[in-house]
Structure formats: structure tokens, C-alpha cells
VMD Tcl script that builds the backbone (N, CA, C; Angstrom):
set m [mol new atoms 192]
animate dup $m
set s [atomselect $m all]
$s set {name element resname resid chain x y z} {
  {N N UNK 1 A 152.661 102.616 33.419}
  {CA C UNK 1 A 152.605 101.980 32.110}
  {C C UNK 1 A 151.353 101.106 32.009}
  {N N UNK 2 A 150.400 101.223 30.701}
  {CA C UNK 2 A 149.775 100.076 30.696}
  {C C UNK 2 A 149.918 98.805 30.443}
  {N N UNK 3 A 149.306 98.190 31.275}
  {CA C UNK 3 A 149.287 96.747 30.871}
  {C C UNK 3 A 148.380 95.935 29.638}
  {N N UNK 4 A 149.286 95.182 29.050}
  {CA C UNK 4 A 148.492 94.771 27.989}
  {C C UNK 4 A 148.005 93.579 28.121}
  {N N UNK 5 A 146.984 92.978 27.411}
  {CA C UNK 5 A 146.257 92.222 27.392}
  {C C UNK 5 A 147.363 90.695 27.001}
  {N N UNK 6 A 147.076 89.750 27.724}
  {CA C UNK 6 A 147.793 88.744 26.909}
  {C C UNK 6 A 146.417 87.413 26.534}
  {N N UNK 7 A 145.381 88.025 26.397}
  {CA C UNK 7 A 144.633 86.544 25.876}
  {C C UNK 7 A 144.402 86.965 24.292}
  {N N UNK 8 A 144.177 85.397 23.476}
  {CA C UNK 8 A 144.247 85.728 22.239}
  {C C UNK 8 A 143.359 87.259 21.430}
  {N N UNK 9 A 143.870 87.377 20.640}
  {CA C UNK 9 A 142.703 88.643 20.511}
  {C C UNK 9 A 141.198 88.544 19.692}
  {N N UNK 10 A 141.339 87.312 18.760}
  {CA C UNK 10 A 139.775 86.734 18.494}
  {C C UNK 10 A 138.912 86.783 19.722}
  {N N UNK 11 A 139.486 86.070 20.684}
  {CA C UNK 11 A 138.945 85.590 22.118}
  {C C UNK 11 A 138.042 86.886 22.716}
  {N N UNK 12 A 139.636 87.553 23.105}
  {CA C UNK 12 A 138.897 88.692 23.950}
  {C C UNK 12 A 138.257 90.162 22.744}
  {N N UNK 13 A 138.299 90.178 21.425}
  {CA C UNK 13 A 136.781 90.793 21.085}
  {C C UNK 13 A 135.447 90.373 20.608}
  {N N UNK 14 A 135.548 89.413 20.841}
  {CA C UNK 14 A 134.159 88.273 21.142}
  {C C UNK 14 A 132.924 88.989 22.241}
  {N N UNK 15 A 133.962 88.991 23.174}
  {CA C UNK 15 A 133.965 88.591 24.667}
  {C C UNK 15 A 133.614 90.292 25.082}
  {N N UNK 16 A 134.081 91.485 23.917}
  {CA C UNK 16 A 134.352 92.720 24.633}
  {C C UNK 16 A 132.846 93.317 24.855}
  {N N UNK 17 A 132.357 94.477 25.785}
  {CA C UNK 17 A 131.233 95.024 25.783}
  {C C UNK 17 A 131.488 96.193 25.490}
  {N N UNK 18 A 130.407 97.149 25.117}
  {CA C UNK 18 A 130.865 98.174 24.372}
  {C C UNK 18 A 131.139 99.367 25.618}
  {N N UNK 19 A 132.053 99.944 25.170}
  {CA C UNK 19 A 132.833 101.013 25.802}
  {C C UNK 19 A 134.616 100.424 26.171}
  {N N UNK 20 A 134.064 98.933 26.126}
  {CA C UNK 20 A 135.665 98.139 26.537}
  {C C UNK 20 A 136.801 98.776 26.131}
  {N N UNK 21 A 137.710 98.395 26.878}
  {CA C UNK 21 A 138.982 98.583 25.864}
  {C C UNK 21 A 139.930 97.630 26.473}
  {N N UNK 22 A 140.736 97.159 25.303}
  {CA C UNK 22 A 141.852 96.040 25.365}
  {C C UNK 22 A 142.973 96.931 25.012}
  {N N UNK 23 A 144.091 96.602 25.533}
  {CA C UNK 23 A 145.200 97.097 24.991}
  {C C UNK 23 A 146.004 95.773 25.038}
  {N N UNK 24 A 147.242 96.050 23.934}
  {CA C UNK 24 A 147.947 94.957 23.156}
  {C C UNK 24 A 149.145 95.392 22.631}
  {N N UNK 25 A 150.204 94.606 22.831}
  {CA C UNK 25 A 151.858 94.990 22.252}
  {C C UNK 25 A 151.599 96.021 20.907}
  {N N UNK 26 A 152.071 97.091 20.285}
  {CA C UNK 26 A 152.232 97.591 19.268}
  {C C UNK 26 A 152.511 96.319 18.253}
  {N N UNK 27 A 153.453 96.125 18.244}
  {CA C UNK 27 A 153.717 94.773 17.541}
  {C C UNK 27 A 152.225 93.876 16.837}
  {N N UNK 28 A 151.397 93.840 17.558}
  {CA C UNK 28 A 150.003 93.170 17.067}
  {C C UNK 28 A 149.238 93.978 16.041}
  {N N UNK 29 A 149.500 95.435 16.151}
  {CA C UNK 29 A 148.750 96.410 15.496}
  {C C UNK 29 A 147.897 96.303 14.223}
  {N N UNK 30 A 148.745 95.663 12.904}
  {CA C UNK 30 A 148.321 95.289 11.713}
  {C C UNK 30 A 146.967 93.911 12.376}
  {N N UNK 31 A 147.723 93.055 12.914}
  {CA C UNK 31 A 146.022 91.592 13.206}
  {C C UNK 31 A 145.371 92.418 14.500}
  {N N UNK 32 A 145.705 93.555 14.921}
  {CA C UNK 32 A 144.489 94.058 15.733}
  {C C UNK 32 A 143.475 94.559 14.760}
  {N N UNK 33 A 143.874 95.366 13.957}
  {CA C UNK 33 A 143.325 96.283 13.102}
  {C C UNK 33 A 142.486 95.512 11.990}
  {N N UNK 34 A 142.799 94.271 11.443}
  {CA C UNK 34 A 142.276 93.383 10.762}
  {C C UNK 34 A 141.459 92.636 10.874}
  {N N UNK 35 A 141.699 92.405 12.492}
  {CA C UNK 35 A 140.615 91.568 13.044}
  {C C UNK 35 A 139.554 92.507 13.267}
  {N N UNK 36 A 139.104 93.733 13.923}
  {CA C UNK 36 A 138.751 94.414 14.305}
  {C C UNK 36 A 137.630 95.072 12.968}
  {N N UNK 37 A 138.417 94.749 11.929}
  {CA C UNK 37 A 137.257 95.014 10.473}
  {C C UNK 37 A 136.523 94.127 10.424}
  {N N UNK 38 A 137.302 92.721 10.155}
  {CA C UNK 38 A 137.011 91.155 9.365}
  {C C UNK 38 A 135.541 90.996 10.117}
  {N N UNK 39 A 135.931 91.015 11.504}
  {CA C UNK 39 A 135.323 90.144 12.338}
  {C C UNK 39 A 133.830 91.096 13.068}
  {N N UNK 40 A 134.393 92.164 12.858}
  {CA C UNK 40 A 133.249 92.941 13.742}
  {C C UNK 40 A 132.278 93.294 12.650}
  {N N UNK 41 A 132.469 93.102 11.439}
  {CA C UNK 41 A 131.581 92.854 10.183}
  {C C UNK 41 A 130.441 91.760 10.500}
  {N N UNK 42 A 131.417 90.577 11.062}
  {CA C UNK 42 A 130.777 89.261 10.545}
  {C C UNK 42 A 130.148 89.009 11.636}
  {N N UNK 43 A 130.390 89.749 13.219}
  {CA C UNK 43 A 129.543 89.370 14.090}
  {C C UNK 43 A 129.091 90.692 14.415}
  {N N UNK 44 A 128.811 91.531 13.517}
  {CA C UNK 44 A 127.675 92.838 13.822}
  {C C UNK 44 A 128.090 93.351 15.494}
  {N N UNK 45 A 129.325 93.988 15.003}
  {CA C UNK 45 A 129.597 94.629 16.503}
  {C C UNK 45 A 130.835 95.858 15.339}
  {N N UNK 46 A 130.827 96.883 15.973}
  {CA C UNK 46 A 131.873 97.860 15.896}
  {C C UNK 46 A 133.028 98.286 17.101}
  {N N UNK 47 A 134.199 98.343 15.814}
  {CA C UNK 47 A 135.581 98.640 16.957}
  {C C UNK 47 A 136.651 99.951 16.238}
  {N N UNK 48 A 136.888 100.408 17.152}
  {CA C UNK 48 A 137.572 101.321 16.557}
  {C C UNK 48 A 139.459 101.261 17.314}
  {N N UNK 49 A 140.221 101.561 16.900}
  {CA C UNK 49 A 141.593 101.471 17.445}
  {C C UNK 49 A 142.428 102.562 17.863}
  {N N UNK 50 A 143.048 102.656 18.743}
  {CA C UNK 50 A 143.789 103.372 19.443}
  {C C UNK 50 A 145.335 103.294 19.882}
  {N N UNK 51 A 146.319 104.466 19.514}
  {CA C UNK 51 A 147.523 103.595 19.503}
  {C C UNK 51 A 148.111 104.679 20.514}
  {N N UNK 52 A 148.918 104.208 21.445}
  {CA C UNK 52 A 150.031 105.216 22.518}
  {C C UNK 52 A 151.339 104.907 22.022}
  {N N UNK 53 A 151.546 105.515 21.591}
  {CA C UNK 53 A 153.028 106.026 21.385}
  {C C UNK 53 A 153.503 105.854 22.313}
  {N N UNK 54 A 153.498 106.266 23.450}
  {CA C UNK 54 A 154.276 106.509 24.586}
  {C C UNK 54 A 154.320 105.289 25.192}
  {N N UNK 55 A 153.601 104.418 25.467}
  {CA C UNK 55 A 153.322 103.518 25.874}
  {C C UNK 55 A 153.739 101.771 24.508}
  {N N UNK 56 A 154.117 102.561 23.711}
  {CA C UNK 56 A 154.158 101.590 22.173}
  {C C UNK 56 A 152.726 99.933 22.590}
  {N N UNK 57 A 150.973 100.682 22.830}
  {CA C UNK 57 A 150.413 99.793 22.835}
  {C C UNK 57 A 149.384 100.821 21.901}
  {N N UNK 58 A 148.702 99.125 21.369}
  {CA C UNK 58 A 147.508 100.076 20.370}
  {C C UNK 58 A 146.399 98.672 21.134}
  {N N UNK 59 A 145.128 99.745 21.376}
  {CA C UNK 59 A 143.866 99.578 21.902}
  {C C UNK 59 A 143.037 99.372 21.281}
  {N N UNK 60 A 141.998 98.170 21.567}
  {CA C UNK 60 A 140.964 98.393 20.412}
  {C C UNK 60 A 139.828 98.174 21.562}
  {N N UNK 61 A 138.741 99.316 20.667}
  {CA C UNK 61 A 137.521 99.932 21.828}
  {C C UNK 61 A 136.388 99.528 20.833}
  {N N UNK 62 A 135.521 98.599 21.615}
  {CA C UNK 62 A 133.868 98.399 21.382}
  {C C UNK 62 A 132.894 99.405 21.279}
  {N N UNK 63 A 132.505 100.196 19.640}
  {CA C UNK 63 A 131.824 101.032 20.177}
  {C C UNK 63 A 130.023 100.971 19.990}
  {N N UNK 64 A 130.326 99.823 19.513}
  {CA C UNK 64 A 128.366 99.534 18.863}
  {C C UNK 64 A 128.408 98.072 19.054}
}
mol reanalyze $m
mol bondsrecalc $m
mol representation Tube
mol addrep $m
């Protein structure tokens, strides 16, 4: 099973380098996904998201 990330998630996509990937409770999905627009706008970085079913975690990956 993966393990998910437990630091805030502003924090750690600040912090991410590109190719990263964070994974995070399903549950977060909607403020992963939000943050992941808002913010990667405003600090000129791109993210794209990823969700496992199987695993009920959704990932968000640094790609620019």
C-alpha cells in the first residue's frame, strides 16, 4: 500500500521538484486539485493529478 504524505499540502508543493510525486488521503482530492491550479498559476510551476482507486490515494506530480 502506499503511503501518504502527511505534511500540509501548500507546504509540500512549494517544496516539490519536477517529476515529484506526493500522494494524499482520497479524501483531500477536491483541495489537492485546487491547490494544484490556484497555486501553481501563481508560483509558475505545473501539476498534474493522479488518483488510485485501489489504493483510495490521489497524487499530485510536478511536471514543469
Amino acid at each position: 500500500m502506499e503511503k501518504t504524505n502527511d505534511k500540509p499540502i501548500l507546504t509540500a508543493l512549494r517544496k516539490m521538484e519536477i517529476g515529484e510525486s506526493l500522494p494524499y488521503p482520497v479524501e483531500r482530492t477536491s483541495y489537492l486539485r485546487s491547490a494544484c491550479v490556484s497555486f501553481g498559476l501563481e508560483w509558475g510551476k505545473k501539476f498534474k493529478t493522479k488518483t488510485n482507486r485501489e489504493e483510495w490515494t490521489v497524487s499530485a506530480i510536478q511536471t514543469a
